[in-house]
VMD Tcl script that draws the C-alpha trace (Angstrom):
set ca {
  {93.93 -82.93 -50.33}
  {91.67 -79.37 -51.23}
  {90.16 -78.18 -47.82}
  {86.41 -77.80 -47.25}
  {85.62 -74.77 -45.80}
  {82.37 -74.06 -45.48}
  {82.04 -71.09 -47.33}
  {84.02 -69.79 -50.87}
  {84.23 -66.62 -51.34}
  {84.41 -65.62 -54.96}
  {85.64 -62.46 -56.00}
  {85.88 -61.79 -60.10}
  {88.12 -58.55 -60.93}
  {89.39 -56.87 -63.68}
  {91.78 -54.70 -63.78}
  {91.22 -52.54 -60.33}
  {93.87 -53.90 -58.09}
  {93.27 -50.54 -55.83}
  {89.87 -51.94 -54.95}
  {90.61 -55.80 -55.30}
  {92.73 -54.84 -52.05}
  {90.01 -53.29 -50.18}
  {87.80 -56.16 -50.84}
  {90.07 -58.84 -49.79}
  {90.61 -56.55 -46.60}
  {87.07 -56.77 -46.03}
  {86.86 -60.51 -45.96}
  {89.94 -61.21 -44.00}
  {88.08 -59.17 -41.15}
  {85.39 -61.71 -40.88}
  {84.21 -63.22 -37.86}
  {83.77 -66.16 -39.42}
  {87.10 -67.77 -40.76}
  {86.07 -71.07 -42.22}
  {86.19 -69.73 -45.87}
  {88.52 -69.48 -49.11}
  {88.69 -66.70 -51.39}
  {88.93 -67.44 -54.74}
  {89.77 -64.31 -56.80}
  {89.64 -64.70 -60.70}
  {90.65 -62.60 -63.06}
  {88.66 -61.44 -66.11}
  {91.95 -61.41 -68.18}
  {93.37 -59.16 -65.89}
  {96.22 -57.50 -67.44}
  {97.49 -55.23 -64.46}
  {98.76 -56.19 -61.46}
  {96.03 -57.92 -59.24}
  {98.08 -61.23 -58.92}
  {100.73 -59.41 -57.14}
  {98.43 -57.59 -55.19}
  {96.77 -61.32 -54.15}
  {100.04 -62.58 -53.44}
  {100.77 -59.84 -51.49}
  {98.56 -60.88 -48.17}
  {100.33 -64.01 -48.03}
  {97.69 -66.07 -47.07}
  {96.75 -69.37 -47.94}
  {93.26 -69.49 -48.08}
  {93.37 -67.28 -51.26}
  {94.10 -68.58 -54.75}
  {94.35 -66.62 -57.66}
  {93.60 -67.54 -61.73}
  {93.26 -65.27 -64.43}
  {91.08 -66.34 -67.48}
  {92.56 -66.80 -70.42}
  {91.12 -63.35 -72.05}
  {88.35 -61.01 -70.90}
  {84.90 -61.86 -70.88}
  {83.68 -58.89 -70.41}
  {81.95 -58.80 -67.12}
  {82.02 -61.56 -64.39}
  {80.11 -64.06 -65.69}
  {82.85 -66.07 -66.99}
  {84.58 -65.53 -63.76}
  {81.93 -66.93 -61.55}
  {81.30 -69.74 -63.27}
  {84.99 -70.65 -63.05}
  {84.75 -70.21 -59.54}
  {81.83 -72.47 -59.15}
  {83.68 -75.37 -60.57}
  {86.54 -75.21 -58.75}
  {85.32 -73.91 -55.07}
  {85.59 -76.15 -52.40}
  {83.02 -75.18 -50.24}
  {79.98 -75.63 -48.87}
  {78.45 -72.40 -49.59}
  {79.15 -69.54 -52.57}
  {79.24 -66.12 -51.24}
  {79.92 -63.44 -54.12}
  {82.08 -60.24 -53.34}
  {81.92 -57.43 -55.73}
  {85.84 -55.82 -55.87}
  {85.03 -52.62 -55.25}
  {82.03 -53.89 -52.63}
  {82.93 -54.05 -48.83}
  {81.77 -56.55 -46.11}
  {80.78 -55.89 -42.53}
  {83.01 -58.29 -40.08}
  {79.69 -60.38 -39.56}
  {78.61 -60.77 -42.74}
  {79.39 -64.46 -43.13}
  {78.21 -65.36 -40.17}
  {75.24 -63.98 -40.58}
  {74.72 -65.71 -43.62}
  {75.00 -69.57 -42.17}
  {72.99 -68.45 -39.21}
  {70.40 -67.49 -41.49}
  {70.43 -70.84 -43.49}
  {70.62 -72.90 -40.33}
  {67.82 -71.03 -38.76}
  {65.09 -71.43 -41.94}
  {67.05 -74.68 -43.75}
  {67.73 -72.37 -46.96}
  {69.42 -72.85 -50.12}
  {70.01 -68.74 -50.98}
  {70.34 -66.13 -48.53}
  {70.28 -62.60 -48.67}
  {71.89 -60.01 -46.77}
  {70.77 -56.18 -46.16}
  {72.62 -53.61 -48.13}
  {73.11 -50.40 -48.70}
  {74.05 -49.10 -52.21}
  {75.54 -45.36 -51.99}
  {74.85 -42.58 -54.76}
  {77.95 -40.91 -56.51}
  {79.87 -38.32 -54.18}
  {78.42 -35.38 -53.34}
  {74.88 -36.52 -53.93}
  {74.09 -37.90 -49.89}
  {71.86 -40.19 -51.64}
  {70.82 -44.24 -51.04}
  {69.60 -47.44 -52.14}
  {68.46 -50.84 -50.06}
  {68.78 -54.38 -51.13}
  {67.36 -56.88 -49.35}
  {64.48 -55.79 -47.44}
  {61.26 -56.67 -49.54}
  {57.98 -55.29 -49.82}
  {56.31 -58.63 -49.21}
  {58.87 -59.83 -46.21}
  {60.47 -62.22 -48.73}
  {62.77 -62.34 -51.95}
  {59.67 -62.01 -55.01}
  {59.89 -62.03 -58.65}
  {59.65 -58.27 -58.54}
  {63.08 -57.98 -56.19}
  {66.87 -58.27 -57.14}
  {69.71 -58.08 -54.67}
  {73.20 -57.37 -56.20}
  {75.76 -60.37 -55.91}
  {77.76 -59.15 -53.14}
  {74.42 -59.25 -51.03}
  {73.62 -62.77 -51.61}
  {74.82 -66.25 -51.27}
  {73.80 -70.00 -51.96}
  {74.79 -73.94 -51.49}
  {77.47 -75.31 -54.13}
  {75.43 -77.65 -55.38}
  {73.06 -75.50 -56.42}
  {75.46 -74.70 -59.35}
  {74.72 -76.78 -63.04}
  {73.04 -76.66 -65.87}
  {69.66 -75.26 -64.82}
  {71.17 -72.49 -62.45}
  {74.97 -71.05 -63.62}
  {75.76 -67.39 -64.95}
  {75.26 -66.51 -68.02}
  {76.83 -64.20 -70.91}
  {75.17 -61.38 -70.25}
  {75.19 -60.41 -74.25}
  {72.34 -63.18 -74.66}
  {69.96 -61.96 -71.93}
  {67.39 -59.35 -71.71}
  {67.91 -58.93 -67.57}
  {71.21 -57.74 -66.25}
  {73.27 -61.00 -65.65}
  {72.75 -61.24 -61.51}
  {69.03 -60.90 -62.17}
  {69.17 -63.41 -64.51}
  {70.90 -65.94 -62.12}
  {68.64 -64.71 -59.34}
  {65.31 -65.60 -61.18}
  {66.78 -68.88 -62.16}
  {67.36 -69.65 -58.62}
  {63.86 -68.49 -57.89}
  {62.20 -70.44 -60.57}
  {63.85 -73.51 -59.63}
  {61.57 -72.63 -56.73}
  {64.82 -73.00 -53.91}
  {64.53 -71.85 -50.41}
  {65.27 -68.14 -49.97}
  {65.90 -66.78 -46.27}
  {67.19 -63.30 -45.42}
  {69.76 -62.63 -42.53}
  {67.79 -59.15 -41.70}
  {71.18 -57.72 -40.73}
  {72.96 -54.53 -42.65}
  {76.39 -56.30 -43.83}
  {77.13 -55.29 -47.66}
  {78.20 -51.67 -48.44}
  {78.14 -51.62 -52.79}
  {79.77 -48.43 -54.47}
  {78.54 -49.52 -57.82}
  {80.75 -48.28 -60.46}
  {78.00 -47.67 -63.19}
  {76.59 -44.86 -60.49}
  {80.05 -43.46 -61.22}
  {81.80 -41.79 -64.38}
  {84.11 -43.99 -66.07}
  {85.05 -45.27 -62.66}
  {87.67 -48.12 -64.09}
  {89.16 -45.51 -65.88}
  {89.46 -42.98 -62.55}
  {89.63 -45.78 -59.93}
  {89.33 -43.98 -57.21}
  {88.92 -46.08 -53.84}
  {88.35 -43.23 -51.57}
  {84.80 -44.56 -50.38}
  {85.99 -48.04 -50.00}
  {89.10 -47.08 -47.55}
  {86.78 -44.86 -45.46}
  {84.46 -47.61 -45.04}
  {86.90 -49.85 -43.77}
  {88.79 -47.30 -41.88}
  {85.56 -47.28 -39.75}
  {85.05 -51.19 -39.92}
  {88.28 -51.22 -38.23}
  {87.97 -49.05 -35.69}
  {86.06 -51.21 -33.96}
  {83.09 -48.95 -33.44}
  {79.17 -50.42 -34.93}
  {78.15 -47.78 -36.98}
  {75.70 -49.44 -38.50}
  {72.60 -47.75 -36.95}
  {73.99 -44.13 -37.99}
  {74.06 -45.93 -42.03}
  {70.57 -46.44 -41.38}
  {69.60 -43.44 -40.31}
  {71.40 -41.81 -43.24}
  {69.22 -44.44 -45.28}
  {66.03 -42.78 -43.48}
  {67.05 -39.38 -44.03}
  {67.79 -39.74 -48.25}
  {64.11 -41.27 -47.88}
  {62.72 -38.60 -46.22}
  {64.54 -35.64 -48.35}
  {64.25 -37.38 -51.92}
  {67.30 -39.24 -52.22}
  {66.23 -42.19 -51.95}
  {65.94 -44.95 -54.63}
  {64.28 -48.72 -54.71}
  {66.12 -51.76 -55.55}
  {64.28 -54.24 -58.09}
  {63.99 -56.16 -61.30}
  {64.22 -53.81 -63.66}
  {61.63 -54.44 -66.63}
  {62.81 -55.55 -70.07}
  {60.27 -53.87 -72.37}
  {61.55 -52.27 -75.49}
  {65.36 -53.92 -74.23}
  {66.84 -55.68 -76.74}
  {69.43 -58.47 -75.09}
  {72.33 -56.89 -73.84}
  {71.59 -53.75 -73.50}
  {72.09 -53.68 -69.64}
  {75.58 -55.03 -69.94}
  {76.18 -52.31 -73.11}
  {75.13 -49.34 -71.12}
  {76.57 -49.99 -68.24}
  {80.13 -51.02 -69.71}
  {79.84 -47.46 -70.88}
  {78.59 -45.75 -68.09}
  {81.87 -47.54 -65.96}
  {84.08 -45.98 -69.01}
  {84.80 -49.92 -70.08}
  {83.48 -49.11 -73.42}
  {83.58 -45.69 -75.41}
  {80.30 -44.16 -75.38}
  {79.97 -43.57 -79.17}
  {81.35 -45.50 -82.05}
  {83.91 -44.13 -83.89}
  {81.33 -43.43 -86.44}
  {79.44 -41.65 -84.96}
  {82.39 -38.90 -83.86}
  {82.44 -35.81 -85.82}
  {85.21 -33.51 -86.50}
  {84.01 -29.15 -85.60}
  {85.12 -27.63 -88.41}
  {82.15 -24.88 -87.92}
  {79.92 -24.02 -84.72}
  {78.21 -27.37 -84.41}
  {74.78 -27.50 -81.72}
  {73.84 -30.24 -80.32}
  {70.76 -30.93 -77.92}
  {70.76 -32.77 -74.26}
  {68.27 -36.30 -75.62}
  {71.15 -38.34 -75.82}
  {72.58 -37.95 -71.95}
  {71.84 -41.21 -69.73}
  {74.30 -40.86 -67.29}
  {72.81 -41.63 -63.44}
  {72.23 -38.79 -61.40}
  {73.42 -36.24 -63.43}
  {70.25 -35.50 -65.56}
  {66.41 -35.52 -65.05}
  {64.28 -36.75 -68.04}
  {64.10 -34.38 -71.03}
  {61.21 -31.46 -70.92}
  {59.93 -29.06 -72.92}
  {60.02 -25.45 -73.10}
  {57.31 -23.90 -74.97}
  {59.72 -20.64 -76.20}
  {63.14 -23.02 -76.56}
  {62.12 -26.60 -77.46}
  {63.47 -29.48 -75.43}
  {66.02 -29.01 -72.02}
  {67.04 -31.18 -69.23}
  {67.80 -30.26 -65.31}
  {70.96 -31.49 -63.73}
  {70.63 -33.03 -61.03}
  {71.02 -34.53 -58.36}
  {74.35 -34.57 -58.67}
  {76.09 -30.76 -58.65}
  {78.23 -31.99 -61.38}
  {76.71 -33.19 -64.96}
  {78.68 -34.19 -68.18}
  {77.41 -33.61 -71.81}
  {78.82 -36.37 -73.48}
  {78.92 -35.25 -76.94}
  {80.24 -37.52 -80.05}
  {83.08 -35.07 -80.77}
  {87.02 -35.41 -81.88}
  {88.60 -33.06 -79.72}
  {91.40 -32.32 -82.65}
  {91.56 -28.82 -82.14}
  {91.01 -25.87 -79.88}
  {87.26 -24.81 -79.08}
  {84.52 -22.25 -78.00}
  {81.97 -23.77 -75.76}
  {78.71 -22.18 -75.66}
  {75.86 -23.77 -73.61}
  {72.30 -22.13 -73.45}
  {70.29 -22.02 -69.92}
  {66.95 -21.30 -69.49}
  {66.97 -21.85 -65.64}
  {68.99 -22.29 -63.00}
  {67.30 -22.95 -59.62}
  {69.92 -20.48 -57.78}
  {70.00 -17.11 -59.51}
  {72.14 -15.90 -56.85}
  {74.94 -18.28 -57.91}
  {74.83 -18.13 -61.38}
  {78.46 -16.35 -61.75}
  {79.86 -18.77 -59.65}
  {78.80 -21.96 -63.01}
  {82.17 -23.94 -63.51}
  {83.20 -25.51 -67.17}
  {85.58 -28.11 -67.13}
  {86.68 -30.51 -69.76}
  {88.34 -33.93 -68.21}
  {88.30 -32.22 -64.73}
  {90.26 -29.38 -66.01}
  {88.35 -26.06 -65.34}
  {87.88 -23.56 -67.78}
  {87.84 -19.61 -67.83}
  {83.81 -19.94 -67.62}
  {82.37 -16.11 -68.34}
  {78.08 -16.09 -68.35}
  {75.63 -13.72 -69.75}
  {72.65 -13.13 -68.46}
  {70.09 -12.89 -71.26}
  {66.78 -12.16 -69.15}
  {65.19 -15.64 -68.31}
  {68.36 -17.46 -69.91}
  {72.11 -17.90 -69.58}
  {74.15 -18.03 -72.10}
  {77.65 -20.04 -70.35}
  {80.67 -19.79 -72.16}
  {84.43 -20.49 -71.74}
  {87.20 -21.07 -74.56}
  {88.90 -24.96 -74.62}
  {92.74 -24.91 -75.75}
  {93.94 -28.46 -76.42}
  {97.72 -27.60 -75.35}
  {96.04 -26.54 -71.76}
  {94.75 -30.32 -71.49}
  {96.48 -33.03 -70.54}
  {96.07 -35.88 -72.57}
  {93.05 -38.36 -71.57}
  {91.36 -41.58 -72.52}
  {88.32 -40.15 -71.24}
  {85.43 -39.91 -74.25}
  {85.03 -35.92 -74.85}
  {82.29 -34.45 -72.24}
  {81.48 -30.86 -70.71}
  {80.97 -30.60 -67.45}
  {79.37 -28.49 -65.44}
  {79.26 -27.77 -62.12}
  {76.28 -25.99 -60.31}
  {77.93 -26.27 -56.35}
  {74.96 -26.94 -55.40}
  {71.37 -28.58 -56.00}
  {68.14 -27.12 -54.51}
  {64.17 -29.04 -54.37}
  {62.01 -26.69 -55.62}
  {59.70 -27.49 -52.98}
  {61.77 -25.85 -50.41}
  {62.49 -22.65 -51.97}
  {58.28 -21.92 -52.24}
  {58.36 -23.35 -56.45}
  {55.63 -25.83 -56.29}
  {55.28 -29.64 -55.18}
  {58.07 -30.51 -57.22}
  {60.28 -32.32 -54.84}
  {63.46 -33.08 -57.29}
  {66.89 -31.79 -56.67}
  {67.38 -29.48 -59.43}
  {70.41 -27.29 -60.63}
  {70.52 -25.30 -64.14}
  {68.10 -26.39 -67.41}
  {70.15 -26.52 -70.18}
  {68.67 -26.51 -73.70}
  {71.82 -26.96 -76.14}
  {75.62 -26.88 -75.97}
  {77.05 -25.34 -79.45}
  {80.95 -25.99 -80.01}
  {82.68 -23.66 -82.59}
  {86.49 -23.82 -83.97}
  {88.51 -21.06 -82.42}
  {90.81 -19.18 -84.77}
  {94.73 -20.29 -83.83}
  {96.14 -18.01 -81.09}
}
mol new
graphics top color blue
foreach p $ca { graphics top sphere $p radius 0.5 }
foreach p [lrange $ca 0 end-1] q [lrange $ca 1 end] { graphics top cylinder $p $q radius 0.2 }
display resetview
């Protein structure tokens, strides 16, 4: 006879078994034991079942769909037909819980009879940015039509689940898939309560570059490294919340709008973004047979670039930022070997100018600049037999060390965190060595 716990936890993966194991960590540390974990696979074809199996514990069940879906939406649904508990609580696998996160979660649906509840949570920029982002605290004191909270932040009763509320393929909908099943929720006009207590830590992976292609889980073993040291340190993540505010790292969580979005474009760009998908179609690549420019309008990766501007002797540049480290992600075939040429016309520390790295893949390059008066002129040569071999889409990157607010070097109101203005990149065959 199943077991009726009284809360399943669902946990959709693909292909990160790295992070699946943190996650699973995460829950097993709960002070709240009545659960089950279902983990299913979004035609996981690496090897998260044996990492599953591998805790030995029999609260957790594995399935793997029968091919991938493409995002979780598939997986959750699966999971809502075949949980056995009372309540749905969704884990993100490269998302970490607090020990007290379930708990808090019942005690908040006991205390104000809900149907959803909502946790606090923090969402962390990329590495090397210090910035934040909050979930779960709302502008009115309640979950509105104008707020979102990521899955791993929220949970709600079983029955909730059917025809009128269930996930949806995110191809067919103009809001990001969790949005959409929030709103639903909300429409159906069900009982929200908040537990007003930090418990969800999300290191979303379309904040970083082609992060199921890097899968890196350095930020997700720290975190639990502290969770299981025993220590609260929950007041000093906080305070680091307060301080991004304070020094312009800070962003809001919330419905994004859906003007001008065609359906699907949230689950296109940010399959990209996560390097799930390439980032041009294979159309669109082009072969440098001769020194080829290109300009910066196409670059949409987070924190790495500020909105395009316009320079009234150079045409159109962007700043990087906030991020020291920006990509140019350029629809090129990287066939042959290469002179890489990119144009500055600022840089917000002069003094550090020499110091500009190229890399290609996170291999640096021989980077040489040229001061031109105002401008820069960066340069380095790319030799294909140097590189190793990558399934990375072709992108320059360049780092700046370091980021600086105009504001505080005595530049104006302008409180963004700016490195070097970049107006083109130009890519020319070299001749063979």
């Amino acid at each position: 006879m199943p077991r009726h716990p009284a809360v399943s936890v669902v946990i959709p993966t693909y292909n990160w078994s790295a992070a699946l194991r943190c996650a699973i960590r995460s829950v097993l540390l709960q002070t709240m034991q009545d659960f089950e974990i279902l983990v299913v696979g979004d035609g996981c074809t690496d090897d998260s079942e044996a990492v599953v199996a591998a805790f030995q514990d029999s609260r957790i069940r594995w399935h793997n769909l029968d091919r991938n879906y493409g995002s979780q939406w598939a997986a959750n649904n699966y999971a809502n037909e075949h949980a056995n508990g009372e309540w749905i609580a969704y884990l993100g696998h490269d998302d970490i819980w607090y020990p007290t996160h379930l708990a808090a979660i019942l005690r908040a649906a006991q205390r104000e009879a809900a149907e959803v509840v909502t946790s606090t949570m923090i969402l962390y920029w990329p590495e090397g940015t210090g910035g934040r982002g909050i979930a779960g605290i709302f502008a009115t004191g309640a979950y509105g039509p104008r707020d979102f909270v990521p899955p791993s932040a929220f949970a709600h009763r079983r029955s909730l689940y059917g025809d009128a509320v269930r996930w949806r393929d995110p191809y067919s909908l103009l809001l990001p898939m969790d949005a959409a099943f929030l709103a639903e929720m909300a429409t159906a006009k069900l009982k929200f309560a908040a537990t007003h207590e930090l418990t969800c830590f999300k290191f979303n992976a379309a904040w970083r570059r082609d992060a199921y292609k890097i899968k890196t889980v350095n930020e997700q073993i720290r975190m639990l490294e502290r969770i299981e040291s025993g220590v609260d340190f929950r007041q000093d993540e906080l305070l680091d919340v307060l301080q991004s505010v304070v020094s312009s790292r800070f962003i809001p969580i919330g419905a994004p709008g859906t003007a001008g979005v065609k359906e699907g474009w949230f689950m296109q760009i940010n399959r990209r973004r996560k390097g799930l998908d390439s980032r041009f179609d294979a159309a669109e690549l082009r072969r440098i047979d001769r020194p080829t420019r290109f300009d910066l309008a196409g670059q949409d990766m987070p924190f790495e670039w500020h909105d395009v501007e316009v320079h009234p002797d150079y045409g159109t540049f962007r700043w990087t930022g906030p991020s020291p480290r920006a990509t140019i992600d350029l629809p090129v075939m990287f066939d042959r070997d290469l002179a890489i040429r990119i144009h500055a016309v600022g840089i917000m520390r002069p003094d550090l100018a020499d110091r500009l790295q190229l890399s290609v893949h996170e291999h640096p390059l021989p980077t040489h600049v040229r001061h031109n008066g105002a401008t820069l002129l960066i340069e380095a040569p790319l030799r294909q037999g140097e590189i190793a071999a990558s399934s990375r889409d072709f992108g320059v990157t360049i780092d700046t060390g370091v980021v600086t607010r105009p504001c505080d070097v005595g530049m104006g109101a302008d409180h963004r965190w700016l490195g070097v203005a970049v107006n083109w990149i130009e890519l020319e065959p070299l001749p063979p060595p």
